[in-house]
C-alpha positions in Angstrom: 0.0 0.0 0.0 1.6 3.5 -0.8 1.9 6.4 1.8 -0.6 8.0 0.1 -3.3 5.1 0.0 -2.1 4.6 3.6 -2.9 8.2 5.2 -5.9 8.1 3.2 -7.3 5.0 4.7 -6.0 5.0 8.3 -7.7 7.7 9.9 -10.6 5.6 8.7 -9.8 2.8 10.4 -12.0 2.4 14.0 -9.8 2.9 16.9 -10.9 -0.1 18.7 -10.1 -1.8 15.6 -6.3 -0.2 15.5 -5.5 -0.6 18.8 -6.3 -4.3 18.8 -4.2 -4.8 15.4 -2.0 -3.0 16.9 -1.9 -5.6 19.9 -1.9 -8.8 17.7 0.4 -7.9 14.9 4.1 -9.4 15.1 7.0 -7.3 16.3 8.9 -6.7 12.5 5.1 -6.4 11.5 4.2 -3.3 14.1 7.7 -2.0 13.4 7.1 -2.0 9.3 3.3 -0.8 9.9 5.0 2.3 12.8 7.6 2.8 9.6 5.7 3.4 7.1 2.6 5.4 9.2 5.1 8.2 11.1 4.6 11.9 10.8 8.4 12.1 12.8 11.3 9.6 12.1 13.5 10.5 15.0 16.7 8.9 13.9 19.9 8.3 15.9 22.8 6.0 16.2 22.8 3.5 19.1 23.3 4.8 22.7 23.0 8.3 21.8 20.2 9.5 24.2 16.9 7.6 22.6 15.7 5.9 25.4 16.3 9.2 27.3 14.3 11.2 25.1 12.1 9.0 24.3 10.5 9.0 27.5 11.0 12.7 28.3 8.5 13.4 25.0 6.1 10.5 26.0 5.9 12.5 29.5 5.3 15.5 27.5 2.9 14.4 25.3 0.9 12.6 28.2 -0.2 16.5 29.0 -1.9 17.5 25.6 -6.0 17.3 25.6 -6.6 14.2 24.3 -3.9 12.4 24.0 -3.9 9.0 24.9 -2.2 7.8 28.3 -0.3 5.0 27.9 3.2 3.6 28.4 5.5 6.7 28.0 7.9 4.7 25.8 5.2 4.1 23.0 5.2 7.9 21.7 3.8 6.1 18.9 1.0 5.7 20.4 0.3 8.3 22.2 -1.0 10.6 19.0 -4.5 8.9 20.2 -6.3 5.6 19.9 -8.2 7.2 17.1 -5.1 8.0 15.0 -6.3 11.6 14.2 -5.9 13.6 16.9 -4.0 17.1 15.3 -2.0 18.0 18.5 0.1 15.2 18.5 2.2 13.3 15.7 2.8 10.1 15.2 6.6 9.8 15.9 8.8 6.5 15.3 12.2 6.1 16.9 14.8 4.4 14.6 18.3 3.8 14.0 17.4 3.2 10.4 18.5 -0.4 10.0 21.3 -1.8 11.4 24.3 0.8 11.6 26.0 -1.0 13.9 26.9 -4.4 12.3 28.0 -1.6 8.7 30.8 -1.1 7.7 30.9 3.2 6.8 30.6 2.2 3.0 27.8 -0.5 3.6 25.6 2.3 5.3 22.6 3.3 2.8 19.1 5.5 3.1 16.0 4.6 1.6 14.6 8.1 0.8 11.4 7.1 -0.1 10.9 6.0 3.8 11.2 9.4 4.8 9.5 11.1 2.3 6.8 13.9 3.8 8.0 13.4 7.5 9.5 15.6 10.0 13.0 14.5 10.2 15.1 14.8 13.5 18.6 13.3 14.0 19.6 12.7 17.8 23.6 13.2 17.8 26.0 12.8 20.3 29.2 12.9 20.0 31.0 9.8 18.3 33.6 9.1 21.0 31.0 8.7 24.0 28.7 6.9 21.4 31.9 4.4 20.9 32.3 3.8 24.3 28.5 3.7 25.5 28.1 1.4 23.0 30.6 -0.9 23.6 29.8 -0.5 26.9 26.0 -1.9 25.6 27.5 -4.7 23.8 29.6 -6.5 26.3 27.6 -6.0 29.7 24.0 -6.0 28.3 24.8 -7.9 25.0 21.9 -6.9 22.0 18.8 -7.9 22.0 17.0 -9.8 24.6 19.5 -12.9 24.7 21.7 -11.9 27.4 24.6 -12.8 26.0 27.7 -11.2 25.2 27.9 -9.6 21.2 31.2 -8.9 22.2 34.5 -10.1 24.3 37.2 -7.6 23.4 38.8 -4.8 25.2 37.6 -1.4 24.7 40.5 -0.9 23.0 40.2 -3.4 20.2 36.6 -2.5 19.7 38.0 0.8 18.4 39.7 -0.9 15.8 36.8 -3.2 14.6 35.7 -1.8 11.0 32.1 -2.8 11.6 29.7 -0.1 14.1 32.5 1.7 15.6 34.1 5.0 15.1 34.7 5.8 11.5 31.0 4.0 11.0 29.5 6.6 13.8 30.8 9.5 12.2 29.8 8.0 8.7 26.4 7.4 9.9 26.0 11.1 11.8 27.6 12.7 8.4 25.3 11.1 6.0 22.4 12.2 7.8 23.7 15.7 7.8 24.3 15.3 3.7 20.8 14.3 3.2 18.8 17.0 5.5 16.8 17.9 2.7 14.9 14.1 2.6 11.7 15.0 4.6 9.1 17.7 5.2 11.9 19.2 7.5 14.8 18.2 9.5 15.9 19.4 13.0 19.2 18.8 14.6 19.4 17.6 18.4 22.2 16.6 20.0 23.0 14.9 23.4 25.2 17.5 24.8 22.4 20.4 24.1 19.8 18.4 26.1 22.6 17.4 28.8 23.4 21.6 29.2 19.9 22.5 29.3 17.4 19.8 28.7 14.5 22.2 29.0 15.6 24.7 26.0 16.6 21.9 23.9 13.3 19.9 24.3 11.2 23.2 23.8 12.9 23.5 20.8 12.5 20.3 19.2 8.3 20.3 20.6 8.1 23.4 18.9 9.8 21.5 15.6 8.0 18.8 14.9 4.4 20.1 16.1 4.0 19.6 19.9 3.2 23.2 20.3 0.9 22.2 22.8 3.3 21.2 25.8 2.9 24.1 28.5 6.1 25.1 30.2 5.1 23.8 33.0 4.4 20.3 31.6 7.8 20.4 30.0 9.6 21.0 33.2 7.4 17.7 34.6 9.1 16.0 31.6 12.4 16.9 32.0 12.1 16.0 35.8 10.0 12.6 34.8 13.8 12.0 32.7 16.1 12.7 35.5 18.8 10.3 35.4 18.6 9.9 39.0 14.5 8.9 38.2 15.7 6.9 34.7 17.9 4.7 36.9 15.2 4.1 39.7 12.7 3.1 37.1 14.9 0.7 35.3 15.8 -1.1 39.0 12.0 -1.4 39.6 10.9 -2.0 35.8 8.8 0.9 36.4 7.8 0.7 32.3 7.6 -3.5 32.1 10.1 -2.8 29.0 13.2 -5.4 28.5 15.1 -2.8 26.7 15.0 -1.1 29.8 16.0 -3.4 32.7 19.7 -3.7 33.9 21.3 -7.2 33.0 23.0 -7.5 36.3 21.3 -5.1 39.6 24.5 -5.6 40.9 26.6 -4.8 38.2 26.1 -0.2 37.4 28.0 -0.7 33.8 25.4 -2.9 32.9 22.0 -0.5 33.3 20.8 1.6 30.5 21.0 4.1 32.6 24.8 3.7 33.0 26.7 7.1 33.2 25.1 9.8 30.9 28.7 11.7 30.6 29.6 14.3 28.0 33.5 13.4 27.7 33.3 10.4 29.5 35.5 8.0 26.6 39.0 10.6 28.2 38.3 8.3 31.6 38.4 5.1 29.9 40.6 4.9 26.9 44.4 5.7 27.5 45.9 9.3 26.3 47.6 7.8 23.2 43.5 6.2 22.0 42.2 9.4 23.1 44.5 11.4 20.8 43.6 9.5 18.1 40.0 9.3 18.1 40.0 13.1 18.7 41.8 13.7 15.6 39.4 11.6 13.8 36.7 12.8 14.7 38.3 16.4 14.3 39.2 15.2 10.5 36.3 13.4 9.5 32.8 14.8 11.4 31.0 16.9 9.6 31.5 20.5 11.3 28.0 21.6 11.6 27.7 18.5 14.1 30.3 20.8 16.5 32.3 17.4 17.6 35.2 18.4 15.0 36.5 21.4 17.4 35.9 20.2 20.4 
């Protein structure tokens, strides 16, 4: 069915009808149906602040007139069970396919999968991504297995060709080069909403429609994603989400919630590691990112 047909017929559909669909279809069926439905494709590289922001907009949203009031992490959802309600788009997190098992020359864009949506890429910069991630992969391992995706030191992880550095950057810069896909395209990055979340989370409601959120109900949101409140909710499994549970309680590397730094990779790599990724990343990022002078 083509967007067209499908924005045609959807808002059609009775909600009762869409919700229980929605409940009954397969995982990489919801995920294709959410893909192909979105007004906003937030799009972002692994470990770069989704989760986080994720939930601070689900909070947000939860405060505009009719919108629904479910499960925070299903901003999806949360447009209405009626799939029509103006205030509030339908917004799909992605990391567009699977960056992270790419080499930088494998990486690829469907355009016509973004075509008419509000576009927003969540950045962070690529040497806290690196380490976060790896970070992701050996204590949490990917997916819902448990197991490890991978055994080496930090250290040789930044030398794997596949979903590290150079495939970060790569990623980050071809979404910068193709800006013009959507209806729009906003820029947020990690560090913006870790200075001040509230300005940076204002601004990107404001971009892709959420006009709605009061102040007030923004500063609720920001609070609701408090790292000190993130963490307490992944211990308890506040959200019943197995994305969002640590793998060991007793282990901190191994919550979602782990650190949150800006600048954290200068504590665990050693100077010589440091100096290099910095003068990748100073080379190679595109500079209206900002990582390339810092």
């Amino acid at each position: 069915m083509s967007l067209r047909m499908q924005k045609l017929i959807l808002p059609l559909v009775p909600p009762a009808v869409a919700a229980l669909a929605t409940r009954l279809m397969p995982i990489s069926a919801l995920e294709a149906y959410r893909k192909r439905t979105n007004d906003v494709a937030v799009v972002s590289y692994p470990c770069s602040g989704r989760t986080w922001l994720r939930l601070m907009l689900g909070a947000a949203i939860h405060s505009i007139d009719g919108a629904a009031k479910g499960n925070p992490r299903e901003a999806y959802e949360l447009h209405h069970a009626a799939y029509r309600n103006p205030k509030v788009p339908r917004i799909y997190f992605t990391h567009d396919g699977e960056p992270y098992y790419q080499a930088p020359h494998e990486l690829r864009i469907d355009r016509r999968e973004y075509a008419g949506r509000r576009i927003v890429l969540l950045a962070r910069d690529p040497r806290d991504t690196l380490v976060s991630w790896y970070h992701e992969l050996v204590r949490r391992g990917f997916g819902t297995s448990g197991k490890k995706a991978f055994d080496g030191s930090l250290e040789e992880f930044v030398a794997c060709e596949w979903g590290s550095i150079e495939t970060i950057i790569a990623f980050n810069n071809m979404w910068m080069a193709h800006a013009d896909l959507g209806r729009s395209f906003t820029l947020i990055r990690y560090e913006d909403l870790k200075a001040d979340t509230f300005a940076a989370l204002r601004g990107l409601c404001d971009a892709i429609g959420l006009g709605d959120v009061t102040d007030a109900c923004l500063r609720d949101a920001v609070a609701f994603g408090d790292f000190d409140n993130m963490r307490r909710m992944e211990t308890d499994n506040d959200l019943n989400w197995s994305a969002f549970r640590p793998a060991d309680r007793d282990d901190p590397e191994s919550y979602k919630t782990r650190k949150g730094q800006v600048g954290g990779y200068r504590e665990e790599l050693p100077a010589a590691a440091v100096e290099k990724l910095d003068a990748l990343v100073r080379e190679t990022s595109d500079p209206r990112l900002g990582y390339s002078s810092s």
